[in-house]
C-alpha positions in Angstrom: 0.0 0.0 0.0 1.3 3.8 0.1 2.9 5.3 2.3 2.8 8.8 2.2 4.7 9.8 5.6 8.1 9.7 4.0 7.2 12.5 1.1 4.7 14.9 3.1 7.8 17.2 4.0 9.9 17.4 1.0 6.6 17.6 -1.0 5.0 20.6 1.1 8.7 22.1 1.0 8.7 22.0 -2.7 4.6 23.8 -2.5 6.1 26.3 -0.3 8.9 27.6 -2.7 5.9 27.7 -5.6 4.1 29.5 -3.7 6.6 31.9 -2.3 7.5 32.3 -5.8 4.5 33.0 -7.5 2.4 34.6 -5.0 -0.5 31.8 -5.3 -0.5 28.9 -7.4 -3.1 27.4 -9.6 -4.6 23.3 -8.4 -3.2 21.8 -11.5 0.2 20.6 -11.0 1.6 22.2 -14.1 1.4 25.2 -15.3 -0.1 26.4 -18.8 2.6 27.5 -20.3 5.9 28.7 -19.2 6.5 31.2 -21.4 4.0 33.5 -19.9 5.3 33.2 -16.4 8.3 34.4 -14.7 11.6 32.8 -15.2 11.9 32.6 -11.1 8.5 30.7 -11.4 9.5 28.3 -13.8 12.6 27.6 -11.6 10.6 26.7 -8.7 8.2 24.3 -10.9 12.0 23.0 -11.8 13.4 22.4 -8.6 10.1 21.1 -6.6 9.7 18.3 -9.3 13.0 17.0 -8.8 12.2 16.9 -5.1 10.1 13.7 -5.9 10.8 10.4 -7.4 9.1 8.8 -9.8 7.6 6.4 -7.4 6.2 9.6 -5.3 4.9 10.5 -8.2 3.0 7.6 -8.7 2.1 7.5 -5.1 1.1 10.6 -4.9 -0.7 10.4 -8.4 -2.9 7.3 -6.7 -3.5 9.6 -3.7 -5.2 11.8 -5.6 -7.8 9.3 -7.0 -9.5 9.7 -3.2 -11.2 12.7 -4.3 -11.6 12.1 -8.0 -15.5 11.9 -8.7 -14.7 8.7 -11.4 -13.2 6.5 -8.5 -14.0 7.8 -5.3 -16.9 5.4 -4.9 -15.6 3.0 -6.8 -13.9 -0.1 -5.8 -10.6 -0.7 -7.6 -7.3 -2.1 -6.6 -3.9 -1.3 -8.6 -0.4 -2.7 -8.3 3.3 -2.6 -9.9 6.0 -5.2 -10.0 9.4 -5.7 -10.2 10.1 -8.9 -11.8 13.8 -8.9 -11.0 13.6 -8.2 -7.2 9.8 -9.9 -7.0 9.0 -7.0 -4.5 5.7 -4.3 -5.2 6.8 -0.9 -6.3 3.4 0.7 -5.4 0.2 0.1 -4.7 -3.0 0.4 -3.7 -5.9 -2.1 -2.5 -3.7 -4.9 -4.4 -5.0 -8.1 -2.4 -8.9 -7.1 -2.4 -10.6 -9.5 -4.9 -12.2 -7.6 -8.0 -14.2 -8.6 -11.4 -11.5 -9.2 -14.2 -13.7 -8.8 -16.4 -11.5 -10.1 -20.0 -8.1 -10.0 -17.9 -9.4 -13.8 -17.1 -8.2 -14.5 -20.6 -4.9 -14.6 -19.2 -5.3 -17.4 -17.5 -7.3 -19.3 -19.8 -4.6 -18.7 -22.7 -1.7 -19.2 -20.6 -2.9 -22.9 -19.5 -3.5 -23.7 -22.9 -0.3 -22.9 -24.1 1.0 -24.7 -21.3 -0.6 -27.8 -21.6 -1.2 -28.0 -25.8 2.0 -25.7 -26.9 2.7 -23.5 -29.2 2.5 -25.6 -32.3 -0.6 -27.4 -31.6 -3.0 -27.8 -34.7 -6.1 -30.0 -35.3 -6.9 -31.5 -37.8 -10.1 -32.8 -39.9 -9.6 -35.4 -42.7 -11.4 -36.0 -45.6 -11.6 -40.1 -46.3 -13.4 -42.6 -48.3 -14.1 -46.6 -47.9 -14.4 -48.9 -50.6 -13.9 -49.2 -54.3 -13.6 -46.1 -56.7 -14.0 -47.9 -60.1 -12.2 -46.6 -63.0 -15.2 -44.8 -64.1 -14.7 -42.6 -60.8 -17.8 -44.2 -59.1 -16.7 -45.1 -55.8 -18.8 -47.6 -54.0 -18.3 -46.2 -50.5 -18.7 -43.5 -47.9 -16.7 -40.5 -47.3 -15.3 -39.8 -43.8 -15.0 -36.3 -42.3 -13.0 -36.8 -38.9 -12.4 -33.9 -37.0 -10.7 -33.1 -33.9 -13.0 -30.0 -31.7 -11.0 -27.2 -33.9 -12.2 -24.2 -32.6 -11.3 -21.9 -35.4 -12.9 -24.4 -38.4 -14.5 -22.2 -40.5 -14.6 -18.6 -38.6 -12.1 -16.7 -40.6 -10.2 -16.2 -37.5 -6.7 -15.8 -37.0 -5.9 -16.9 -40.2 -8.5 -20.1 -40.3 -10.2 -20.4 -43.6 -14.0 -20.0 -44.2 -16.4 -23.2 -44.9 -16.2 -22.1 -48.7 -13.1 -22.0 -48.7 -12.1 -25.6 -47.4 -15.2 -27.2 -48.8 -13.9 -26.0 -52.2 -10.1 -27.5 -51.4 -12.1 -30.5 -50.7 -14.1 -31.0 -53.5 -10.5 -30.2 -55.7 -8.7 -32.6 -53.9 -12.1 -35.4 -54.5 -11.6 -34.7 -58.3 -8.3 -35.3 -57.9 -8.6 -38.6 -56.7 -10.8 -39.5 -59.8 -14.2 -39.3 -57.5 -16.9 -38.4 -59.7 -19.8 -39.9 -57.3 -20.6 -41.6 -54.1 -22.8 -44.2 -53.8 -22.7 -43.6 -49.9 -22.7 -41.5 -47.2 -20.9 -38.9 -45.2 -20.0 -40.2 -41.8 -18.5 -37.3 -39.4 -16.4 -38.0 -36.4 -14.1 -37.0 -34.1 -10.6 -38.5 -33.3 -7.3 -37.5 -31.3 -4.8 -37.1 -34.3 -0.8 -38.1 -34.1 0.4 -35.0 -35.4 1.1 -33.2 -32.7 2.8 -36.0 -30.5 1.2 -36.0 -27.7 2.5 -38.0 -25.2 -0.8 -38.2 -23.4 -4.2 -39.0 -24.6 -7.1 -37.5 -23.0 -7.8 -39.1 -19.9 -11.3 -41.2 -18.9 -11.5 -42.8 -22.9 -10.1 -45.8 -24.6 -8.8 -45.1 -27.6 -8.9 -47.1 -30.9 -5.7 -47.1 -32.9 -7.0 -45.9 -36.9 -4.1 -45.0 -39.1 -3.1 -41.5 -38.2 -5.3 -41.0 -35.5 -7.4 -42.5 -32.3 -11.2 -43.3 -32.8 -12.7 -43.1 -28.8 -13.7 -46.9 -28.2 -15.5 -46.4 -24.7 -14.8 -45.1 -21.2 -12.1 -46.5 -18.7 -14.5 -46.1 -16.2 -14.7 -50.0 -14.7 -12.1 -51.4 -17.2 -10.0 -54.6 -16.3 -6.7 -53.8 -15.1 -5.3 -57.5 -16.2 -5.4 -56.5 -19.6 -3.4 -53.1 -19.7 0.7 -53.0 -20.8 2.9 -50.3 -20.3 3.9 -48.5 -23.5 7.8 -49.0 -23.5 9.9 -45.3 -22.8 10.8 -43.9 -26.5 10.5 -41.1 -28.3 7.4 -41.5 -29.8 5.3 -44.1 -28.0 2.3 -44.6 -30.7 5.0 -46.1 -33.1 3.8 -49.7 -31.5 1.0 -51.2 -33.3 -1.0 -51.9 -30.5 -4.6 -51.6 -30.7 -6.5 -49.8 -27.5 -4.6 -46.8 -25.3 -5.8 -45.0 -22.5 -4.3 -43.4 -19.3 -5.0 -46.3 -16.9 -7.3 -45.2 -14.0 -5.2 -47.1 -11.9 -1.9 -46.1 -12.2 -2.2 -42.7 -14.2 0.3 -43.7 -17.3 -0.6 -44.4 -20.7 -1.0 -48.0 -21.4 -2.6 -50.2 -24.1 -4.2 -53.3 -24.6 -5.2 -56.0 -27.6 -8.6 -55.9 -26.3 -10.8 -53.7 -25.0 -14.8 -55.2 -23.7 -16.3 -52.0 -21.9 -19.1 -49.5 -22.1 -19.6 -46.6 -24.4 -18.0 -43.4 -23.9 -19.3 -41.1 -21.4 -17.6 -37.9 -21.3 -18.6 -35.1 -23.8 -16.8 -35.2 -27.1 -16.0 -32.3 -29.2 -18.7 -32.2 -31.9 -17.9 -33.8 -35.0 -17.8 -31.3 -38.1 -21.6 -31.5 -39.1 -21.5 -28.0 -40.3 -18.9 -28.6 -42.8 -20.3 -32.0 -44.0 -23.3 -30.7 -44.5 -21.8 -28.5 -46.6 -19.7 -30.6 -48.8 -22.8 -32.6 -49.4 -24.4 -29.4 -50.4 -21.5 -28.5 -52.9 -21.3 -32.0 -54.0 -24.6 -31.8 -55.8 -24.5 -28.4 -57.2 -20.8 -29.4 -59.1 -22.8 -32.4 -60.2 -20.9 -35.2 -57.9 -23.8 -36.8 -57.2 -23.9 -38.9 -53.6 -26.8 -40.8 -52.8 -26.6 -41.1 -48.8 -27.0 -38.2 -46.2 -24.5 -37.2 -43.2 -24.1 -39.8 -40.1 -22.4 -39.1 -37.5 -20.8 -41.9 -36.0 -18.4 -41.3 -32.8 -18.2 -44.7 -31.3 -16.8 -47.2 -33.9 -15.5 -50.4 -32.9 -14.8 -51.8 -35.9 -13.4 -48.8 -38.3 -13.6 -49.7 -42.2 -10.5 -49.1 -44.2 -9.6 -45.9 -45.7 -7.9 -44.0 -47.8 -6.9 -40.3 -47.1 -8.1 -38.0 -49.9 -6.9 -35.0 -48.1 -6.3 -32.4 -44.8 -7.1 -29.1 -43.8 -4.8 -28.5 -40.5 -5.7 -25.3 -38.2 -3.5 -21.9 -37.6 -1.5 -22.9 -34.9 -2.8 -22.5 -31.2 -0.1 -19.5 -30.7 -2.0 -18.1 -33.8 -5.2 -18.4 -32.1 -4.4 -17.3 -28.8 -2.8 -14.6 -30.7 -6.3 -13.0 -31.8 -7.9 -14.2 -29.3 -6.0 -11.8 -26.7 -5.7 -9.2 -29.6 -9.7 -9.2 -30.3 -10.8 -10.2 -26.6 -12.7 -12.7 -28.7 -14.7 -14.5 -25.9 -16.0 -17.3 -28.4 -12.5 -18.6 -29.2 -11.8 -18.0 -25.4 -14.7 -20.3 -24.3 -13.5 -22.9 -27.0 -10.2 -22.6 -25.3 -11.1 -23.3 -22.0 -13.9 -26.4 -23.5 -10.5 -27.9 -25.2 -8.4 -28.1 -22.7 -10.7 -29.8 -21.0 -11.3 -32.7 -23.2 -7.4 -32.4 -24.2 -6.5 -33.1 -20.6 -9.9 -35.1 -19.3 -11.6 -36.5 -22.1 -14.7 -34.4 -21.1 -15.6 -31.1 -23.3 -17.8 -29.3 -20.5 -17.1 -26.2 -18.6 -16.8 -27.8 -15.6 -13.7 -29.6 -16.7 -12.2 -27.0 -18.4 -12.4 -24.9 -15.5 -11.2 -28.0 -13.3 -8.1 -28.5 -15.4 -6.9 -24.3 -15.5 -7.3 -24.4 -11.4 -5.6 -27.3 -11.0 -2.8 -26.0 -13.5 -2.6 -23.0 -11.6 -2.6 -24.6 -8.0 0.6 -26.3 -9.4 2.1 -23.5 -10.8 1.8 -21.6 -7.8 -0.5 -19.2 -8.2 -2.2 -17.1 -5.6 -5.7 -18.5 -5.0 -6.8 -16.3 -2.4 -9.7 -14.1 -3.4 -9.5 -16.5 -7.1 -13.2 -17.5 -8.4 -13.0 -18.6 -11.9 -15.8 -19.5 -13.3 -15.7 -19.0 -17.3 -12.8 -19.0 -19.9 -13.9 -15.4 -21.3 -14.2 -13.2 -18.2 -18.1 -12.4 -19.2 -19.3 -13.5 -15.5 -19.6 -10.3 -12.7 -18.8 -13.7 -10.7 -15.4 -13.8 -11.5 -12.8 -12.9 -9.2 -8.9 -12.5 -8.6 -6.6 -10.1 -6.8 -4.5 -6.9 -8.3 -1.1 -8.9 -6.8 -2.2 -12.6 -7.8 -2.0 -11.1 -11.3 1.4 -9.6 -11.6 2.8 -12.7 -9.8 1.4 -15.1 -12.2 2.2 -12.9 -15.1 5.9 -12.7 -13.3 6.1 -16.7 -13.5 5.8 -17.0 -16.4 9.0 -14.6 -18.1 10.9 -17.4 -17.9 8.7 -20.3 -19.7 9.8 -21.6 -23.0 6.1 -20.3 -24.6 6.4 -16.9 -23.1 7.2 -14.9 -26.4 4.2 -15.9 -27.8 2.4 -15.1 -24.9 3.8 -12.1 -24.8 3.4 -11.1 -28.2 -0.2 -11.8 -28.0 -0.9 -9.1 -25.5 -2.5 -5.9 -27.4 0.5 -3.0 -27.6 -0.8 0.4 -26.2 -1.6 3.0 -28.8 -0.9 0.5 -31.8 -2.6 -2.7 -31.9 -5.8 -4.7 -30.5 -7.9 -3.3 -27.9 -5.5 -1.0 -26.8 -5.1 0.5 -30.2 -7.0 3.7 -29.0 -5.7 4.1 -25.6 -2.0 5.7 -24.7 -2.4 7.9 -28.0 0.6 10.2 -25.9 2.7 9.0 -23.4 2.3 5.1 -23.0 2.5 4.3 -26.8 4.3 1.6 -27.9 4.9 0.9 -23.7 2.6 -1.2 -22.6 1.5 -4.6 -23.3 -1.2 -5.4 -21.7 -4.8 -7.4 -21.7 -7.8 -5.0 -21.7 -11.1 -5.9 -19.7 -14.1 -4.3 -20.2 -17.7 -5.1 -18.4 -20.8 -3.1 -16.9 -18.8 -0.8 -14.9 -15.5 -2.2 -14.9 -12.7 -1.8 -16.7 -9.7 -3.7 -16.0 -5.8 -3.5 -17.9 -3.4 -6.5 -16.8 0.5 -6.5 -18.5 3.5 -5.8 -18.7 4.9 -2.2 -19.1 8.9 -1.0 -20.5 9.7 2.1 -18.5 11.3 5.1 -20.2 14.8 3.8 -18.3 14.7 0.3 -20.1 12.7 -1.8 -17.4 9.9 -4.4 -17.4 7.7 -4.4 -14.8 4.4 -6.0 -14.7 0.9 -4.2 -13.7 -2.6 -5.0 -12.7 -5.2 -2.2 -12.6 -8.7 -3.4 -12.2 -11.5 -0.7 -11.6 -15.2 -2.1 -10.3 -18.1 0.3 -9.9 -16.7 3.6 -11.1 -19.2 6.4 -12.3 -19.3 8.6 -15.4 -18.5 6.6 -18.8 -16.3 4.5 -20.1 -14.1 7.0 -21.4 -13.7 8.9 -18.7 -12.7 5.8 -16.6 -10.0 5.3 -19.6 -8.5 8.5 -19.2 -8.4 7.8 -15.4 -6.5 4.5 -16.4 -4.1 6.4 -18.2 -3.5 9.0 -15.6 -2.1 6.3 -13.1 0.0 4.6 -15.9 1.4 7.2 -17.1 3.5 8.5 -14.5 4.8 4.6 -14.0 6.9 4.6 -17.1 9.1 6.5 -15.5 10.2 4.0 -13.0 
C-alpha cells in the first residue's frame, strides 16, 4: 500500500517555494505555459519536481484518486512489480478480490499454451471406404474426422472460411478421380498423431486408426489384467497396438489388444456437421452426385479401411491465442477453455475446463486467495482474482519456453488490438497489456517497458466507477502514465 509519511515534507517544501515564488498557485500541478510566467517561477516548478521520485509521483498520483468523482466510490485495486527483485513498487488495494472482467483470458490462454503448446493444430480429414472404379464411381462412404477445432471455418486468426475448405475438398475429390458416391458422409471425431502427444485425454479408450485415435469407450470399470505399459521412446504410438488409455489405476498411458467396456461417457467435441453438410451441399451443385446423407458416427468399434483424400490443418494454437487476446474474442476463449478440458480429461464441459486451468494453476503456484474462476472469457460479474495474484502469475511466467508468444499476443498500447486507441501520448508503444471491459468495470493487466529500459508487470482493475467509459479510460491512463518513468 502507500505510504505517504516519507514524502509529506519534502513535497510541502517543494509547494512552499511555488508558492513563495508566484504569490499563489493554480490546483493543476503544471502550469499552462511557461513562457508566460516568470523565469523565477519556472525555476521553482523545476526544482520542486526534482524533489520527488518517480515512485512519489505515482504515489502521490494514486493519492489523488481519493477525491476524483470517477473513483471515489468506486472499488478498484492497482499494483506494480518488479520482476527482477519480485518485491511491489506501489500500490494500492492490491489483495482485495475484484471482477476481471477479460483479464481472465490470461489465464485461460496461458494454461493452454502450457498444456497443448505453441505448435498445436487439429486436424479434420477427408476419407473414403471402398472401391472407386475406373469410371470414378466409388462404392463407399466419405469420412469427415475432425478433432473439436475451434477456429474451423470462422475466418479467425488466419482459419479459412467453410467455402473455402469445402472447395479445397471438392478439388482434392476430383483429384482422386471421384466423380460420385454411392454412400454416405460419416463425421467423427478422433485424437490425431500429429502433434505427438505423449498423453491422450484421460477417462476414454482409444482405438488405434491409421493417423489418429477413434474413442472406443470409457475407462470407467475397465480390467486392469489387460493393460501394458507403452515402452519409454521417443514416440510411444509407433507400437501397433490396438486400444490406449491413461490407466485409471496407475495414471500412465498403457494399451491393450482388447478392449470389452461400455460406451463413452464424457462429452466429445462435436464432430464437423457443419462442414459436412456442406460438402454434401456442394457435391450436388458441381454435379458429384452422392446418394446417402450425413451420419455421425463417434463410437466405432470396428473402423472400415480408408484411404486419405486429403487435410485441412488449423492456424496454430499461438496463432489463435494470438487473436484471441488481440480481439478479446470471448467465443475462441470459451472454445479454449472447452478444449483443454477434453485435451486433458476426455470431457468437453465447462466444468472440466475450468477443473483443469485451477488445477494448472494450483501447481504452478499461483495465488488462490480471493481466485473465483468460473468461465474462460471473463463475461461473468462472478469472477474474481486479486491486483497482486495477477502480476505474480504474469511474473512466473517470463521465464517459460512459450512466453514470447504469450507475450506477443498481449495488445501493444496505442498500436494494436484493444488498446489500439488508448496511450495515443505517453504510454504508446509501452505497454503490453490485456484489456477488460464489463458493466462498470474496466480492468488493464500486462507488462509495461519504463522510459529507463525496465519491465515491470501491472494489474489495474477498476469495479463500480461512475461517469463513462471514457472517462474511466483517461483515469486509467492517468495512473500509468507516470509509471513509465520508474
Amino acid at each position: 500500500m502507500i505510504k505517504l509519511k516519507k514524502i509529506i515534507v519534502p513535497v510541502a517544501f517543494a509547494f512552499s517555494a511555488l508558492a513563495m515564488g508566484q504569490g499563489t498557485f493554480a490546483s493543476s500541478t503544471y502550469p499552462q505555459s511557461y513562457e508566460n510566467q516568470p523565469s523565477s517561477a519556472v525555476k521553482d516548478v523545476v526544482s520542486s519536481e526534482k524533489l520527488l521520485t518517480a515512485k512519489e509521483i505515482v504515489d502521490i498520483n494514486i493519492n489523488s484518486m481519493a477525491t476524483d468523482p470517477v473513483l471515489r466510490n468506486a472499488n478498484w485495486g492497482f499494483v506494480v512489480y518488479d520482476p527482477k527483485t519480485k518485491k511491489v513498487i506501489s500500490s494500492y488495494n492490491e489483495s482485495e478480490p475484484l471482477v476481471p472482467a477479460s483479464t481472465t483470458k490470461l489465464l485461460t490462454t496461458e494454461t493452454a499454451l502450457n498444456l497443448l503448446g505453441e505448435k498445436f493444430r487439429w486436424i479434420t480429414q477427408l476419407e473414403y471406404s471402398g472401391t472407386l472404379n475406373p469410371d470414378g464411381i466409388l462404392d463407399g462412404n466419405l469420412y469427415l474426422v475432425g478433432s473439436g477445432d475451434p477456429s474451423l471455418g470462422t475466418n479467425k486468426a488466419g482459419a479459412q472460411s467453410y467455402s473455402t475448405i469445402v472447395a479445397d475438398f471438392l478439388a482434392a475429390m476430383n483429384s482422386k478421380g471421384i466423380k460420385k458416391v454411392n454412400g454416405n458422409i460419416i463425421i467423427q471425431t478422433a485424437v490425431f498423431k500429429l502433434n505427438k502427444t505423449q498423453k491422450l485425454p484421460e477417462n476414454i479408450v482409444w482405438l488405434e486408426n491409421g493417423n489418429y485415435y477413434l474413442p472406443a469407450g470409457t475407462t470407467l470399470n475397465i480390467n486392469p489384467a489387460n493393460e501394458k505399459l507403452i515402452s519409454k521412446q521417443s514416440n510411444p504410438f509407433s507400437e501397433s497396438k490396438n486400444y490406449y488409455y491413461i490407466s485409471p489405476y496407475i495414471q500412465q498411458m498403457v494399451y491393450a489388444e482388447k478392449f470389452e467396456n461400455g460406451g463413452v461417457t464424457t462429452k466429445l467435441p462435436d464432430a464437423p456437421a457443419y462442414l459436412a453438410n456442406a460438402l454434401r451441399t456442394a457435391m450436388v451443385k458441381s454435379k458429384m452426385p452422392i446418394t446417402g446423407k450425413v451420419m455421425t458416427k463417434m463410437n466405432d468399434a470396428e473402423p472400415e479401411k480408408r484411404e486419405i483424400i486429403t487435410s485441412y490443418l488449423s492456424p496454430t494454437l499461438a496463432e489463435i491465442l494470438f487473436y484471441t487476446n488481440q480481439h478479446s474474442d470471448n467465443a475462441l476463449a470459451e472454445a479454449t477453455l472447452r478444449m483443454v478440458g477434453f485435451q486433458k480429461k476426455g470431457d468437453q464441459t465447462l466444468e472440466s475446463g475450468r477443473a483443469v486451468v485451477l488445477n494448472h494453476l494450483t501447481s504452478e503456484g499461483f495465488d488462490t486467495a480471493g481466485l473465483n474462476y468460473l468461465d474462460g472469457s471473463g463475461l461473468s460479474h462472478y469472477n474474481k482474482v486479486t491486483p497482486i495474484a495477477q502480476v505474480k502469475f504474469l511474473t512466473s511466467l517470463m521465464n517459460e519456453k512459450y512466453f514470447k508468444s504469450y507475450f506477443d499476443s498481449l495488445p501493444v498500447a496505442g498500436q494494436t488490438g484493444t488498446l489500439k486507441r488508448m496511450f495515443a501520448g505517453p504510454g504508446n508503444g509501452q505497454i503490453f497489456a490485456k484489456t477488460g471491459t464489463l458493466n462498470k468495470v474496466k480492468t488493464l493487466a500486462g507488462y509495461m517497458k519504463t522510459s529507463s529500459g525496465r519491465t515491470l508487470v501491472f494489474s489495474l482493475l477498476i469495479n463500480n466507477y461512475a461517469g463513462s467509459v471514457t472517462q474511466v479510460k483517461a483515469k486509467m491512463e492517468k495512473i500509468l502514465e507516470p509509471a513509465l518513468n520508474l
